[in-house]
N, C-alpha and C positions, 0 to 999 in steps of 0.2 A: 444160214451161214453158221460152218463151225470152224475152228480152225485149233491145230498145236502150236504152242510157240515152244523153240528151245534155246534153250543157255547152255553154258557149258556143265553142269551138273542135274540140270532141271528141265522136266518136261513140265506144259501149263498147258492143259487140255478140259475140256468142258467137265462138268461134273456128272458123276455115273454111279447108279447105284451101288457100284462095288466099291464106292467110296466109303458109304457109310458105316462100317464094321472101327476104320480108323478116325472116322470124322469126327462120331459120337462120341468119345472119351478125350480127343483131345480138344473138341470144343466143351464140352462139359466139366471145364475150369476155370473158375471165378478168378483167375489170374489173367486168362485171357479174355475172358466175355468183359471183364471192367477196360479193357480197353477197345471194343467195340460199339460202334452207336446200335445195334440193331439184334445184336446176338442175346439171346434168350438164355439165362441159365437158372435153375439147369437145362444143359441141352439134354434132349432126350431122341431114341430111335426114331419118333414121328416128326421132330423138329429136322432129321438129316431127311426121313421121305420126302417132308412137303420141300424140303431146299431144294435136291436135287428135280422136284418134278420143277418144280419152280424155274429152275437155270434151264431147263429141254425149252419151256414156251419162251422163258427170254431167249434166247441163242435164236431160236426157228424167226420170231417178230422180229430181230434187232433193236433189241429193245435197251439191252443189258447185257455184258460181257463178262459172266464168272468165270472162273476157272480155279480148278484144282492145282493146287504146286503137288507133282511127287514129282523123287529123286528119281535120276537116271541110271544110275546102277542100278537097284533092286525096284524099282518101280515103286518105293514106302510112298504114301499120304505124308503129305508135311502139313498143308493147311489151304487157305485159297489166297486167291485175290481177285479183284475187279476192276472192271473199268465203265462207268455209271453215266450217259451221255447227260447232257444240259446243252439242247442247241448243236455249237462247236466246239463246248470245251467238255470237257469230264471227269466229273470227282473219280479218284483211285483211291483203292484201297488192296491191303493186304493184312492176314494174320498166321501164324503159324503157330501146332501143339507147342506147348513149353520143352518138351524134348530137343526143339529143333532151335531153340533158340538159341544167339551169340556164336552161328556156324556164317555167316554172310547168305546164309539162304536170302531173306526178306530182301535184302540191297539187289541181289541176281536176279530176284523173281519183278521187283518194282521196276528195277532198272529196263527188264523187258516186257513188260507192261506198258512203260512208256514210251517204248519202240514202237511198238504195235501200235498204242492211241496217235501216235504224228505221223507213221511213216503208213500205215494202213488204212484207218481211220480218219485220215487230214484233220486230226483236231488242232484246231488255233491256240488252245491252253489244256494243262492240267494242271488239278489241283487236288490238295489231299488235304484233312485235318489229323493234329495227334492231340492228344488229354496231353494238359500242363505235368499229369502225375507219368507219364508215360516217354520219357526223353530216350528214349532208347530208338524209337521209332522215329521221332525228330531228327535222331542223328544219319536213320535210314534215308528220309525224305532229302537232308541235305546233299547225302552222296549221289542221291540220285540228281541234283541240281536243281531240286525246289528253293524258292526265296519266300520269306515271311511274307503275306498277305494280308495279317489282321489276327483278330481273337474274336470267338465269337461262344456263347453259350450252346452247347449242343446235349442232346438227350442221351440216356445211354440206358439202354433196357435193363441190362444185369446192377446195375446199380438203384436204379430208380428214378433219379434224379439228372438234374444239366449238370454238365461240367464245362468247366474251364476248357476250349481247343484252341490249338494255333494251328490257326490256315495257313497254308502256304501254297505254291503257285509256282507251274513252270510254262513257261510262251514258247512259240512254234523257235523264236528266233532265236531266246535261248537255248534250246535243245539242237538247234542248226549249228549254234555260235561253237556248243559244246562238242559237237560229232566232230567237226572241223579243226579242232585245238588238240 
């Protein structure tokens, strides 16, 4: 299974090695790896190889749902996102270079994310976490029509150490509730 999804500025398409020229410098900042559970910094050219071979065997198993956000004018790399199953529901996530940041990319890219997880995928829930130190993403999560779920300590590679998250959560009904309003 692969598939595009598109918004109105944004294609979200599997990830491809012609990614990696753009992927590697802009995940390769300690600006955005500290708000990431899992991203390694430095990122380096072998960290975007093994990603991208990485996302071909999840995609083929359906295992795991990455995708690359670029823009639709010029086809640029922004960054990614995901959608991570558990059962019926599925953690999401999304990051984008700091270039792209404070453009409403991330709200567009999530927002259809979670199209695809309920209306594709029939997930029952999504949910996301953001760092206490990261409210910027929270304010993404809420536009998207996530509600608080809890706090929970999570690990975070480029830092070292757990951090402070707040979970949040969105149900099949609220996403029906919201499509209909």
């Amino acid at each position: 299974m692969s598939c595009i999804l598109e918004t109105e500025r944004l294609l979200l398409r599997p990830p491809e090695r012609r990614d990696i020229p753009a992927l590697v410098p802009l995940a390769n900042n300690y600006d955005v790896a500290k708000n990431l559970s899992k991203l390694p910094y430095p990122y380096t050219e072998e960290h975007g190889e093994e990603f991208v071979a990485s996302a071909a065997k999840q995609w083929e198993a359906g295992s795991d749902f990455p995708f690359s956000i670029t823009r639709k004018s010029d086809g640029a790399y922004l960054g990614g996102c995901g959608l991570h199953p558990k059962e019926s529901h599925f953690e999401f996530g999304y990051w984008l270079g700091q270039p792209f940041w404070a453009q409403g990319y991330a709200t567009e890219a999530a927002r259809r994310l979670v199209i695809f997880a309920f209306q594709e995928l029939n997930a029952t829930r999504v949910w996301a976490g953001w760092y206490w130190d990261n409210p910027a993403s929270g304010h993404v999560l809420e536009k998207v029509g996530c509600r608080p779920d809890g706090l929970e300590k999570r690990s975070c590679l480029a830092r070292g150490v757990d951090v402070d998250c707040n979970i949040v959560a969105l149900s099949r009904e609220e996403f029906l509730e919201r499509r209909a309003a």
